[in-house]
N, CA, C and O atoms as a DFTB+ gen file, in Angstrom:
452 C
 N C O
     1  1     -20.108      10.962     -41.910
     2  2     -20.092      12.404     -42.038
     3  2     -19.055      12.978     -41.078
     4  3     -19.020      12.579     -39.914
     5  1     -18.263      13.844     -41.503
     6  2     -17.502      14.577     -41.254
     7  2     -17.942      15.284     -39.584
     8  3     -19.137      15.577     -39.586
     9  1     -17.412      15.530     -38.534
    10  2     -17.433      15.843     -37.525
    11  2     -17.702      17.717     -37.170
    12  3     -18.236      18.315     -36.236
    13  1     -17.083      18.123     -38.336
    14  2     -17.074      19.432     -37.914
    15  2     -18.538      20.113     -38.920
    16  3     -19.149      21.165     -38.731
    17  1     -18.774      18.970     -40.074
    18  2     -20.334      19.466     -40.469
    19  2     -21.311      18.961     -39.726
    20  3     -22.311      19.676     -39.668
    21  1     -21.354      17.779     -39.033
    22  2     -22.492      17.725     -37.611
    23  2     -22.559      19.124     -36.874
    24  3     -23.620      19.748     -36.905
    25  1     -21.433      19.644     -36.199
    26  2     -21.322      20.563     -35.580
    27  2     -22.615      21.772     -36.624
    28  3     -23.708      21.986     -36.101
    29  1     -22.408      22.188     -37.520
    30  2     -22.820      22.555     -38.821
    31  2     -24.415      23.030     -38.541
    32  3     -25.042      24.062     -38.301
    33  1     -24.706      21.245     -38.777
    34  2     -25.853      20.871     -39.020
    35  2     -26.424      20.940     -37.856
    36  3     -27.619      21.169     -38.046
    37  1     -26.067      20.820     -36.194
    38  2     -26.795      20.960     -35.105
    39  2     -26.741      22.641     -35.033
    40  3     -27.754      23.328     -34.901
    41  1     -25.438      23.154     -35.138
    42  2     -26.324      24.898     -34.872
    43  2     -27.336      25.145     -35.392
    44  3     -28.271      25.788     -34.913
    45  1     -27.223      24.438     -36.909
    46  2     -28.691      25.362     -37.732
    47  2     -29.415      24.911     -37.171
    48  3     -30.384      25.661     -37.048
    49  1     -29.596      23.472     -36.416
    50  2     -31.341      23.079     -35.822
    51  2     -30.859      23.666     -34.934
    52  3     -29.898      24.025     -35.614
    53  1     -30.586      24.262     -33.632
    54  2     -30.393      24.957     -32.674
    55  2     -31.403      26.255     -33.229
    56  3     -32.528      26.535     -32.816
    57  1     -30.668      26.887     -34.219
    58  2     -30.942      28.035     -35.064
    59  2     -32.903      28.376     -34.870
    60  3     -33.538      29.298     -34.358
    61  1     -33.205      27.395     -35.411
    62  2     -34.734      27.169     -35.548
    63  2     -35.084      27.489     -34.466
    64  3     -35.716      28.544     -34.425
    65  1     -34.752      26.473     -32.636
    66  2     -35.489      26.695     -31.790
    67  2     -35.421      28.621     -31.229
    68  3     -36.412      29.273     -30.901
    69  1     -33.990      29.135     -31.271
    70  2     -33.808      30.031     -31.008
    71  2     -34.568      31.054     -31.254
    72  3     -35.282      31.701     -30.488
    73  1     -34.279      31.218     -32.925
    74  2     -35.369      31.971     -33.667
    75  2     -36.710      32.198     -33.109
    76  3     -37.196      33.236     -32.661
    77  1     -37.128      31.214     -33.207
    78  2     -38.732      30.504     -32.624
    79  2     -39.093      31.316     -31.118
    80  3     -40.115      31.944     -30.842
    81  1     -37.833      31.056     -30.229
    82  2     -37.832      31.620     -29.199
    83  2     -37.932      33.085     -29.258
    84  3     -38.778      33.554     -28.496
    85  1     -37.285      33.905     -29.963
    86  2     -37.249      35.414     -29.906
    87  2     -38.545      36.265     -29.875
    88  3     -38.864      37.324     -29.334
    89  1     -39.310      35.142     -30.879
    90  2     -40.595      35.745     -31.176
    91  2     -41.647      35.064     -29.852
    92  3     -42.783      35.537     -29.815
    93  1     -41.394      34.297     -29.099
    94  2     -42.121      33.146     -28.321
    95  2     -41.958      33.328     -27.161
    96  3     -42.643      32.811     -26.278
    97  1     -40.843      34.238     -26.957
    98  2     -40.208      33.750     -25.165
    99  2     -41.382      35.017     -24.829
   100  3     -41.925      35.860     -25.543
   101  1     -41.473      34.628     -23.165
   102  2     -42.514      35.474     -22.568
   103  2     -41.758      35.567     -20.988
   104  3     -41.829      36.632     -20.376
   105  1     -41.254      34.737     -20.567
   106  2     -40.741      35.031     -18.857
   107  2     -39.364      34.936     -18.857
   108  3     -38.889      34.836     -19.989
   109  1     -38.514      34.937     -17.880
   110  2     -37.422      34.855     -17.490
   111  2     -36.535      33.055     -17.986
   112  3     -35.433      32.586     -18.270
   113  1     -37.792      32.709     -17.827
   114  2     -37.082      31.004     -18.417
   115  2     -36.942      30.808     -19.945
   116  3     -36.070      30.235     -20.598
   117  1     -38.297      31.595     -20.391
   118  2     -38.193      30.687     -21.896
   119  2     -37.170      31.743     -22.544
   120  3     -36.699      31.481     -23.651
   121  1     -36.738      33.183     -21.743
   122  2     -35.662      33.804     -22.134
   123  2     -34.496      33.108     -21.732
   124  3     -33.554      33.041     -22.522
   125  1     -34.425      32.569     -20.588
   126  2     -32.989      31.888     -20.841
   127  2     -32.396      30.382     -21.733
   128  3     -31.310      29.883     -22.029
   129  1     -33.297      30.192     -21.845
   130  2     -33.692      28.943     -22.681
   131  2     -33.282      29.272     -24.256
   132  3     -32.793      28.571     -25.142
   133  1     -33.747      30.803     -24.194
   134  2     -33.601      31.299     -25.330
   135  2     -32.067      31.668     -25.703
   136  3     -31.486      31.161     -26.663
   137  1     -31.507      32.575     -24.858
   138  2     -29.702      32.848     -24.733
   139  2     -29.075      31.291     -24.588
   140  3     -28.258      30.613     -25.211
   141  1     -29.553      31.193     -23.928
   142  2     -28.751      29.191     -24.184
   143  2     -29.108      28.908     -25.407
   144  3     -28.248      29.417     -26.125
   145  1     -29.665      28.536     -25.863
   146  2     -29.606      28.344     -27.429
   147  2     -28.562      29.249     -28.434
   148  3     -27.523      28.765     -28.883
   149  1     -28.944      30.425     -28.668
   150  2     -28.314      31.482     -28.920
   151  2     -26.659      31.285     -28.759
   152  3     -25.862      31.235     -29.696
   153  1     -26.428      31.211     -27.705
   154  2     -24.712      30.766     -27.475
   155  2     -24.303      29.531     -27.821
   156  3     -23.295      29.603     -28.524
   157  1     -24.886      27.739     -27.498
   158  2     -25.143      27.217     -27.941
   159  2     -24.726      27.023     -29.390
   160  3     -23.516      26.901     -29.581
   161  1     -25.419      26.983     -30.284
   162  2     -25.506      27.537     -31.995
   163  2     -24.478      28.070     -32.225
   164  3     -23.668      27.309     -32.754
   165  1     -23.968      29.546     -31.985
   166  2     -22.854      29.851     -32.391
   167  2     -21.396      29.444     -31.887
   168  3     -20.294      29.609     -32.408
   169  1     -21.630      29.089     -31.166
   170  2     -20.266      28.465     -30.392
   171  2     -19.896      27.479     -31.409
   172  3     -18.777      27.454     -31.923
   173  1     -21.298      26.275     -31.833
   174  2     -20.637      25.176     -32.381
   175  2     -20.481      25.660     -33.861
   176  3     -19.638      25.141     -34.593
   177  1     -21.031      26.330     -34.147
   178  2     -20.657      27.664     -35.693
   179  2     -19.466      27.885     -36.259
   180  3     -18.983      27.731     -37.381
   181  1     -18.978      28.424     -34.848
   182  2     -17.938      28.816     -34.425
   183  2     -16.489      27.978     -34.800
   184  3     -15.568      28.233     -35.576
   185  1     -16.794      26.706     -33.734
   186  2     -15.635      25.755     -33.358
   187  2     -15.645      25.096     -35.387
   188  3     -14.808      25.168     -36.286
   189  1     -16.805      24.619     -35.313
   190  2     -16.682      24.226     -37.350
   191  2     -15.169      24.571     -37.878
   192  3     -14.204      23.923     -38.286
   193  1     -15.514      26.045     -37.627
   194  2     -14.868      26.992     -38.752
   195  2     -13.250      26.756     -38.681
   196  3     -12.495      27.109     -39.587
   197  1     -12.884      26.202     -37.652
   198  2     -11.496      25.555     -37.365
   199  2     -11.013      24.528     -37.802
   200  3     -10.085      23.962     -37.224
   201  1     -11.694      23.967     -39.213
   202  2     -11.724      23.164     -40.024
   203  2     -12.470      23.036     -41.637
   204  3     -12.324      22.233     -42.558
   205  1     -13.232      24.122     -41.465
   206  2     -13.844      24.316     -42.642
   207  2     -13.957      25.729     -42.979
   208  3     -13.863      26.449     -41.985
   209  1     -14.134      26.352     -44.098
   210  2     -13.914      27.851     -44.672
   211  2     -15.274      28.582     -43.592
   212  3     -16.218      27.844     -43.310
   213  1     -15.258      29.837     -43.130
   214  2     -16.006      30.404     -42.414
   215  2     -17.233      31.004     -43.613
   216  3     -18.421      30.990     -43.294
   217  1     -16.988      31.285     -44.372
   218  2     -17.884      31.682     -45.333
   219  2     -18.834      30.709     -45.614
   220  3     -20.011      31.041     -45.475
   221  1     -18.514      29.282     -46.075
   222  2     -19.583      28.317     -46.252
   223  2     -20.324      27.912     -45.223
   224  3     -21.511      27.594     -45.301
   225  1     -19.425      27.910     -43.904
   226  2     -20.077      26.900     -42.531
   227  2     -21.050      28.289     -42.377
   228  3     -22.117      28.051     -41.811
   229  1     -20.818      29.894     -42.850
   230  2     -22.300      30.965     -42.440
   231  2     -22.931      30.413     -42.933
   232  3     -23.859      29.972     -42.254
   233  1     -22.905      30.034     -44.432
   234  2     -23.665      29.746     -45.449
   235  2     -24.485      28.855     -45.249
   236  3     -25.690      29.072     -45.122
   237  1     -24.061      27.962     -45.203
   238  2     -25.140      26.566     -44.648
   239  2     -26.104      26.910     -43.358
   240  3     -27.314      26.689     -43.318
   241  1     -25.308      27.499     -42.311
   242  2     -25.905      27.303     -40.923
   243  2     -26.736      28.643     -41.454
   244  3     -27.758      28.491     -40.786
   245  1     -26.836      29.184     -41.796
   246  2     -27.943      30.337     -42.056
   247  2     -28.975      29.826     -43.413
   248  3     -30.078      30.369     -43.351
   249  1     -28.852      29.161     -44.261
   250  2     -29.188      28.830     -44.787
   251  2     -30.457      27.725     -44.592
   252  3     -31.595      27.687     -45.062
   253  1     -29.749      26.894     -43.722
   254  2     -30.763      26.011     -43.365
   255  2     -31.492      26.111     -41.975
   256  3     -32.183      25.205     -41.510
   257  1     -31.208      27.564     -41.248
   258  2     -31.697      27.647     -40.231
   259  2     -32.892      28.698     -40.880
   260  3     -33.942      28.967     -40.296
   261  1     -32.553      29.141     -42.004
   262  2     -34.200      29.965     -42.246
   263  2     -34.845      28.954     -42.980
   264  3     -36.068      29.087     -42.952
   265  1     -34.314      27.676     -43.837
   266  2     -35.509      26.940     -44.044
   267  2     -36.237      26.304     -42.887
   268  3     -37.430      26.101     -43.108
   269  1     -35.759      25.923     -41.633
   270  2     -35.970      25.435     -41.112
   271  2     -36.499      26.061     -40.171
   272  3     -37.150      25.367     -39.389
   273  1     -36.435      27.334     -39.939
   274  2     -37.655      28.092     -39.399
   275  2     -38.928      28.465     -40.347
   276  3     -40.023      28.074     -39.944
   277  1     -38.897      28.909     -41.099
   278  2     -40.049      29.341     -42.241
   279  2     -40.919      27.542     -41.875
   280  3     -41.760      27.212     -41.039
   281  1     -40.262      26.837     -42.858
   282  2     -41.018      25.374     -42.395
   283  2     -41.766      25.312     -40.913
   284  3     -42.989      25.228     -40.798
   285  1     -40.930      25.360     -39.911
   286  2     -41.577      25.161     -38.533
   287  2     -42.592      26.525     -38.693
   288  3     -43.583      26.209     -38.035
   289  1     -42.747      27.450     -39.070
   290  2     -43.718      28.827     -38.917
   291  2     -44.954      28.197     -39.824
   292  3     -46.121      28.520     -39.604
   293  1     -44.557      27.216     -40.922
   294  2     -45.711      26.719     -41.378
   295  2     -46.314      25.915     -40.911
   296  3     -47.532      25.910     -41.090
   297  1     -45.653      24.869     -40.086
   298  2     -46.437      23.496     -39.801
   299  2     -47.042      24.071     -38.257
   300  3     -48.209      24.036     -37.869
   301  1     -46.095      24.488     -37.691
   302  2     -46.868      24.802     -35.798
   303  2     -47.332      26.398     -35.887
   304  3     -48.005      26.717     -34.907
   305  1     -47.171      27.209     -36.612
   306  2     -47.734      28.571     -36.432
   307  2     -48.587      29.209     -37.370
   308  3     -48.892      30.391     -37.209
   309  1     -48.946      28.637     -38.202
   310  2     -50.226      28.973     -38.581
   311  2     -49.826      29.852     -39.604
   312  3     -50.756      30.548     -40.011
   313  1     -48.373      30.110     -40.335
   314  2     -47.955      31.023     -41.173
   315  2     -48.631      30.552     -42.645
   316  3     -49.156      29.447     -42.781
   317  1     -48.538      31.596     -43.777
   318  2     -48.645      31.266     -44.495
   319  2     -48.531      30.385     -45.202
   320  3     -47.302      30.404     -45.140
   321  1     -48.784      29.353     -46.043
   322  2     -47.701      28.102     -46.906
   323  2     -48.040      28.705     -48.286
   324  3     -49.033      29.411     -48.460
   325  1     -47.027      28.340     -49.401
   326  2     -47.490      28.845     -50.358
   327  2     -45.937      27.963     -51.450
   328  3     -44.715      28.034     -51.321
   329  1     -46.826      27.227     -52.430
   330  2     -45.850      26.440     -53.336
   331  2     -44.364      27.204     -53.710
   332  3     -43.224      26.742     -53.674
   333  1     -44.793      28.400     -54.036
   334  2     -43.693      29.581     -54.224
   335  2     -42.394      29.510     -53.154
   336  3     -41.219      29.801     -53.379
   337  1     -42.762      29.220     -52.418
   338  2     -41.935      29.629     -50.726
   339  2     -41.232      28.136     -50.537
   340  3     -40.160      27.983     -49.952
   341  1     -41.761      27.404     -50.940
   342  2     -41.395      26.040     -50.723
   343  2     -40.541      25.455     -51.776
   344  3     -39.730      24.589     -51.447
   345  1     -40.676      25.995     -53.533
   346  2     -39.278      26.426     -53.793
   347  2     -38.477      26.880     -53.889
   348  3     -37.416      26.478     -54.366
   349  1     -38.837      28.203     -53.311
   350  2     -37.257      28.538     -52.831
   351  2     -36.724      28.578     -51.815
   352  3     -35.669      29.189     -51.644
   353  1     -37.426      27.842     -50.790
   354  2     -36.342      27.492     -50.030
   355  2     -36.069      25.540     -50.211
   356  3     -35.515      24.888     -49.326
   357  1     -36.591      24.929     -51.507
   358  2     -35.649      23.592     -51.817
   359  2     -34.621      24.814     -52.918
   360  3     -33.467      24.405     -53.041
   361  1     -34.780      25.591     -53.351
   362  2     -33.555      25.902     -54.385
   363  2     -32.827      26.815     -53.417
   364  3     -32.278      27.615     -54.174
   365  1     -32.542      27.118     -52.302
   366  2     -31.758      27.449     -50.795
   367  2     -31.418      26.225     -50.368
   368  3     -30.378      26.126     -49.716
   369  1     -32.097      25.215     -50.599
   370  2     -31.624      24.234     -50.023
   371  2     -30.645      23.420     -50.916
   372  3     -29.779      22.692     -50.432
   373  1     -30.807      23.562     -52.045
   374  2     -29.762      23.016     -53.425
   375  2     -28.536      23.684     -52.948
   376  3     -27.539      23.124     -52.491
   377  1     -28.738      25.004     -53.116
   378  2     -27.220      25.781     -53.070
   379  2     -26.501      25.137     -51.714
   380  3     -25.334      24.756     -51.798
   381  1     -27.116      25.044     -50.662
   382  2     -26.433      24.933     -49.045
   383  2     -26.182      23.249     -49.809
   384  3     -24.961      23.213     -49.956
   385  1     -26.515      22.472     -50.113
   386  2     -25.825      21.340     -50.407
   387  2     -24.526      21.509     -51.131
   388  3     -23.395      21.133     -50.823
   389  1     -25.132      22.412     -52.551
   390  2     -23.551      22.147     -53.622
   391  2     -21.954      23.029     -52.739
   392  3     -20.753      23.121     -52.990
   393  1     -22.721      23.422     -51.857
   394  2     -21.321      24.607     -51.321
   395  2     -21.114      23.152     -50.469
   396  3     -20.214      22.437     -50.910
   397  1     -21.780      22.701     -49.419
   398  2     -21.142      21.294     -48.749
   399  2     -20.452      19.965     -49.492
   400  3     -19.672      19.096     -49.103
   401  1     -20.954      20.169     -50.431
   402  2     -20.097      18.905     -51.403
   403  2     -19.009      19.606     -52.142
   404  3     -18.216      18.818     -52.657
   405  1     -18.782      20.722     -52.314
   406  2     -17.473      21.066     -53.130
   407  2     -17.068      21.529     -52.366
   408  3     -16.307      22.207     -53.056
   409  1     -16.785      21.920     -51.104
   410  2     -15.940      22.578     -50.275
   411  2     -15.491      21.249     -49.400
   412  3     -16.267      20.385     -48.991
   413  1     -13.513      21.297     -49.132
   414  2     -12.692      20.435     -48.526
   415  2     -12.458      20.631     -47.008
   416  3     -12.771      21.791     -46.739
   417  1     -12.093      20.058     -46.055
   418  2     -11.865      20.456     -44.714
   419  2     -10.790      21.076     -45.230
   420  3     -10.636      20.963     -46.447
   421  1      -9.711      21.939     -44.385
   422  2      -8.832      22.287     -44.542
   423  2      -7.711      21.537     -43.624
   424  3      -7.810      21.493     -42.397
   425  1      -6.733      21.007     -44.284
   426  2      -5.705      20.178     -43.458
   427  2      -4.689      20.253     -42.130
   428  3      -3.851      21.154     -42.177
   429  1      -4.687      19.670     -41.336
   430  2      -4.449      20.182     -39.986
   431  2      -2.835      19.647     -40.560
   432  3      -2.353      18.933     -41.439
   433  1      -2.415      20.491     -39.456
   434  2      -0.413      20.101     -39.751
   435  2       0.388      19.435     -38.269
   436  3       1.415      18.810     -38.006
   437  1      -0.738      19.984     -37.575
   438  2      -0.306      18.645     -36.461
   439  2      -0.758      20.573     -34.867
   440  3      -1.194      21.690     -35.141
   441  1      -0.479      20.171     -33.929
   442  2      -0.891      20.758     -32.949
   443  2       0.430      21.947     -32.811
   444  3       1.436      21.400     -32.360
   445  1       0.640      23.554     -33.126
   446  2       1.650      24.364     -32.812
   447  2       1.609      24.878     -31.470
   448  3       0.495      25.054     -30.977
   449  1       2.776      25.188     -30.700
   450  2       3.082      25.671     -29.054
   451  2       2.999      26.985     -30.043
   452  3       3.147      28.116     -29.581
């Protein structure tokens, strides 16, 4: 796998704890814990996009950072579950695949001064 979709794929799990945090943090730590994440995530969002279209790398990293919170709100927080919710976010999760398989890095031309 491609280097700059790891990058990708760790903001969105970043994404989750963050999230998680906003609603969770209570003192001065689990808030900074929380902004570290937060910067974290987008930074590596960020750096992606210097190789891949900025529109898809939102796409995915938002994409799979709300399945992947909704999921965690079901299994550790006591949220609702409901068959409904669970396909659509596998048919959120279809789309964030077909945009990663048809979309190309974009070609580097060597390092410009």
């Amino acid at each position: 796998m491609k280097r700059n979709w790891m990058k990708v794929f760790l903001a969105a799990f970043l994404e989750i704890f963050w999230v998680i945090g906003l609603t969770h943090s209570y003192d001065i730590w689990t808030w900074t814990g929380t902004i570290i994440l937060i910067i974290v995530s987008n930074y590596l969002m960020i750096t992606a996009t210097n190789t891949l279209p900025a529109g898809t790398v939102y796409a995915v990293f938002v994409g799979l950072g709300t399945a992947g919170t909704v999921l965690a709100g079901i299994i550790f927080f006591e949220e609702s579950f409901s068959w409904i919710k669970i396909g659509l976010i596998a048919t959120l999760l279809l789309g964030v695949i077909g945009l990663k398989i048809v979309t190309p890095e974009k070609s580097t031309k060597g390092v410009e001064s």
